[in-house]
PAVEXSE-356830 format. One record per residue (C-alpha): residue in three letters; x, y, z. Coordinates in Angstrom, 2 decimals. Layout:
N
> ALA; X; Y; Z
...
This chain:
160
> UNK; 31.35; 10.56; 2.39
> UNK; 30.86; 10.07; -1.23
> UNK; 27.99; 13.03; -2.87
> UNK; 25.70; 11.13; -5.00
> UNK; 26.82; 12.18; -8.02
> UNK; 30.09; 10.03; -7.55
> UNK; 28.34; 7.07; -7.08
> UNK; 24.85; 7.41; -9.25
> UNK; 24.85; 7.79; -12.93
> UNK; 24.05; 11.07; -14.42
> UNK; 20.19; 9.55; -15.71
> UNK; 19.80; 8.70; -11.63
> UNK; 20.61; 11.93; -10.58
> UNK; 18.20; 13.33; -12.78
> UNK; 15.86; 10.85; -11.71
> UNK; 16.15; 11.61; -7.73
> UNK; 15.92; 15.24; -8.61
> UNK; 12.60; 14.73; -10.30
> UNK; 11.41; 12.48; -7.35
> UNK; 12.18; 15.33; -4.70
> UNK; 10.58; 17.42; -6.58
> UNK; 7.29; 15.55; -7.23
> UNK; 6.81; 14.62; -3.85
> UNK; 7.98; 18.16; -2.44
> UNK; 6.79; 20.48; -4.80
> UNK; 4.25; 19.04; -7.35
> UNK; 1.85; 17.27; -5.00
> UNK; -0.78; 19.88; -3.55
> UNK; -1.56; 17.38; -0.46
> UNK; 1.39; 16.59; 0.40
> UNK; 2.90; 20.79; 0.42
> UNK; 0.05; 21.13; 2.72
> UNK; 1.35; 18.77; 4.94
> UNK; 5.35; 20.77; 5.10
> UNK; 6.68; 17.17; 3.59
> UNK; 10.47; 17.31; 2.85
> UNK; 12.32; 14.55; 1.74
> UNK; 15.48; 13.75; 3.90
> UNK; 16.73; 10.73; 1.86
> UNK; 16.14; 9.13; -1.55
> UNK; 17.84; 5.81; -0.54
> UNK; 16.61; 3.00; -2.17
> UNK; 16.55; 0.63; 0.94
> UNK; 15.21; 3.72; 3.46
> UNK; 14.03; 6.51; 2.54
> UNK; 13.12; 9.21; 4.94
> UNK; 11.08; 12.17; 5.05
> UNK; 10.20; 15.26; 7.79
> UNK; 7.30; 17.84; 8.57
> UNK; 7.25; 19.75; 11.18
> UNK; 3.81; 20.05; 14.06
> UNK; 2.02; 22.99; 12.96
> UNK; -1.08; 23.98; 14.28
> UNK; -3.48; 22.72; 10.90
> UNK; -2.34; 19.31; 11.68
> UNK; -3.61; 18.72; 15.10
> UNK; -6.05; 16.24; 15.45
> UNK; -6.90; 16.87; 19.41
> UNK; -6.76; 20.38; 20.34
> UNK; -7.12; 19.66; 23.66
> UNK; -3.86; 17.27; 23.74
> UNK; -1.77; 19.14; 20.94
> UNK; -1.57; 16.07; 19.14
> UNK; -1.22; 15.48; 15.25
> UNK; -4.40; 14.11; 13.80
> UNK; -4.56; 10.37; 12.59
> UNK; -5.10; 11.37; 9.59
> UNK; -1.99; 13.08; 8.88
> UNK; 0.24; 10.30; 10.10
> UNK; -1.83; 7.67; 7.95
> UNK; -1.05; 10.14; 5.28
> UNK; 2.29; 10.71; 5.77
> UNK; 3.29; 7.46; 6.31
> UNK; 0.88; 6.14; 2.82
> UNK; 3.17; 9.33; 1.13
> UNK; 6.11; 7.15; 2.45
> UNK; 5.48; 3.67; 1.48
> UNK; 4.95; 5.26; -1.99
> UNK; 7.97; 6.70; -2.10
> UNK; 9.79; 3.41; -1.44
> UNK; 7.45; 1.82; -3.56
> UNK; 8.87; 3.77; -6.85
> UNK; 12.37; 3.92; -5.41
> UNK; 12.18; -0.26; -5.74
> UNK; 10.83; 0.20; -9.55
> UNK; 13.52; 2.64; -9.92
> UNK; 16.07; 0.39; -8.60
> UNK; 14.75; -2.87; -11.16
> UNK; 14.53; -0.21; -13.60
> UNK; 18.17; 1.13; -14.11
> UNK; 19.47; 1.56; -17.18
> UNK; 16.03; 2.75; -18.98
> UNK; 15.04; 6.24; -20.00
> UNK; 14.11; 8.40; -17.32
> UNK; 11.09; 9.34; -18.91
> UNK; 10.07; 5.84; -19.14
> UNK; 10.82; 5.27; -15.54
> UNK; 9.05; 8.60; -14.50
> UNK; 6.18; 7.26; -16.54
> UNK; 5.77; 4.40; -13.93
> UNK; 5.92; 6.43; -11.16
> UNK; 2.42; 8.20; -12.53
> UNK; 0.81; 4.95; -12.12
> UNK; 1.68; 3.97; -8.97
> UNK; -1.18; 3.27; -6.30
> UNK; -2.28; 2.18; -2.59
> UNK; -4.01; -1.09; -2.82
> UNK; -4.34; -1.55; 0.84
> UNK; -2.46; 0.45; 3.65
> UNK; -2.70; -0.78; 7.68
> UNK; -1.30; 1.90; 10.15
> UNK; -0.61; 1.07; 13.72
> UNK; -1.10; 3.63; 16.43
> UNK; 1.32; 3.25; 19.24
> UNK; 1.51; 6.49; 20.90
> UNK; -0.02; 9.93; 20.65
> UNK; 1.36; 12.22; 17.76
> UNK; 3.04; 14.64; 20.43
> UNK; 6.36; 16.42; 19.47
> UNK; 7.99; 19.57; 17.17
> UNK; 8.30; 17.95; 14.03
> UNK; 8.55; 14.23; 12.78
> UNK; 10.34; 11.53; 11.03
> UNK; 8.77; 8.65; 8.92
> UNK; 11.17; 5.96; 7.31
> UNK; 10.26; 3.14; 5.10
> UNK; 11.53; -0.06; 3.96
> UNK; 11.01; -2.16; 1.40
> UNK; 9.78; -5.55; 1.90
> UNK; 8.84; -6.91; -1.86
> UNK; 9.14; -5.38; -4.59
> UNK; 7.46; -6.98; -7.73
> UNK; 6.70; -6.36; -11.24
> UNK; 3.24; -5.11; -10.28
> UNK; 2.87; -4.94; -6.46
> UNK; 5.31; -3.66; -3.77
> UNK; 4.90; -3.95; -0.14
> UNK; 6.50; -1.52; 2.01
> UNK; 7.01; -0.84; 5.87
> UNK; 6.98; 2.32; 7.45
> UNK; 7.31; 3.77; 10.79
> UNK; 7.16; 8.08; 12.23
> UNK; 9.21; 8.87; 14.61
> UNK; 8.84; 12.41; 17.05
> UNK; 11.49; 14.76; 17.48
> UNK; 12.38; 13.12; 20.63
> UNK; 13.12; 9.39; 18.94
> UNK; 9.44; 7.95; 20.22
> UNK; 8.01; 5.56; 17.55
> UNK; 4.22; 6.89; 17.19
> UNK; 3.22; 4.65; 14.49
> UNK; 3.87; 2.08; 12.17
> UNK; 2.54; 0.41; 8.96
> UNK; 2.56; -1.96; 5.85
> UNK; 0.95; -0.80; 2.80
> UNK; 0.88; -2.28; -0.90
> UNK; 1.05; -0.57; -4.02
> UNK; 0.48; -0.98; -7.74
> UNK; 3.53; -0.55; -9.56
> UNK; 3.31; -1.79; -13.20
């Protein structure tokens, strides 16, 4: 398998790098909830957290709390969200594409509960559906440890 240096430019690189660590490291929320990302692919990206005890929603069930996966999974849609102005952006300064990423936004997110949040850590992909030169629309979906599909959702976001 080719590393991504063989097949990205040098400026993408750098750009990737600065996306992991803005969504790992420079956003408080989302180092609260243990989000690491897996993949920067433009077409899925994927990121993981594991259960921890702060992010259960039922204490009685040992389930992780609605909020987190709506979270996680609004997190996610982002992430493809810039990945698709990153990908109609190639070839410009990374500052200049970095500066986009700052202004990117939910405008409306719908999450779909299909079972409870139960397993040791979790998986939440997205996709691209449109991406436009001010809105994106994204699908995502968060897996358990055991392959279940807890939820899904469609968000947009602003992206000029």
């Amino acid at each position: 398998m080719k590393k991504l240096a063989e097949i990205a430019s040098a400026d993408e690189v750098e750009l990737l790098a600065s996306i992991r660590t803005s969504f790992v490291e420079r956003m408080p929320f989302n180092k609260i909830l243990g989000i690491d990302v897996l993949s920067l692919h433009h077409d899925r990206p994927e990121l993981r957290f594991d259960m921890r005890p702060e992010l259960v929603g039922n204490y009685t069930r040992n389930i992780l709390h609605g909020g987190v996966i709506s979270s996680v999974l609004d997190v996610t849609g982002g992430l493809v969200a810039f990945l698709g102005v990153q990908q109609k952006s190639k070839g410009k300064p990374v500052a200049e594409v970095l500066e986009r990423f700052a202004r990117i936004g939910t405008i409306d997110l719908r999450i779909d509960y299909l079972r409870p949040g139960t397993g040791k850590w979790f998986l939440a992909r997205g996709f691209p559906l449109r991406t436009g030169n001010k809105v994106a629309v994204t699908r995502m979906e968060l897996f358990n440890d055991q392959e279940a599909l807890i939820a899904v959702g469609t968000a947009a976001y602003t992206v000029s």
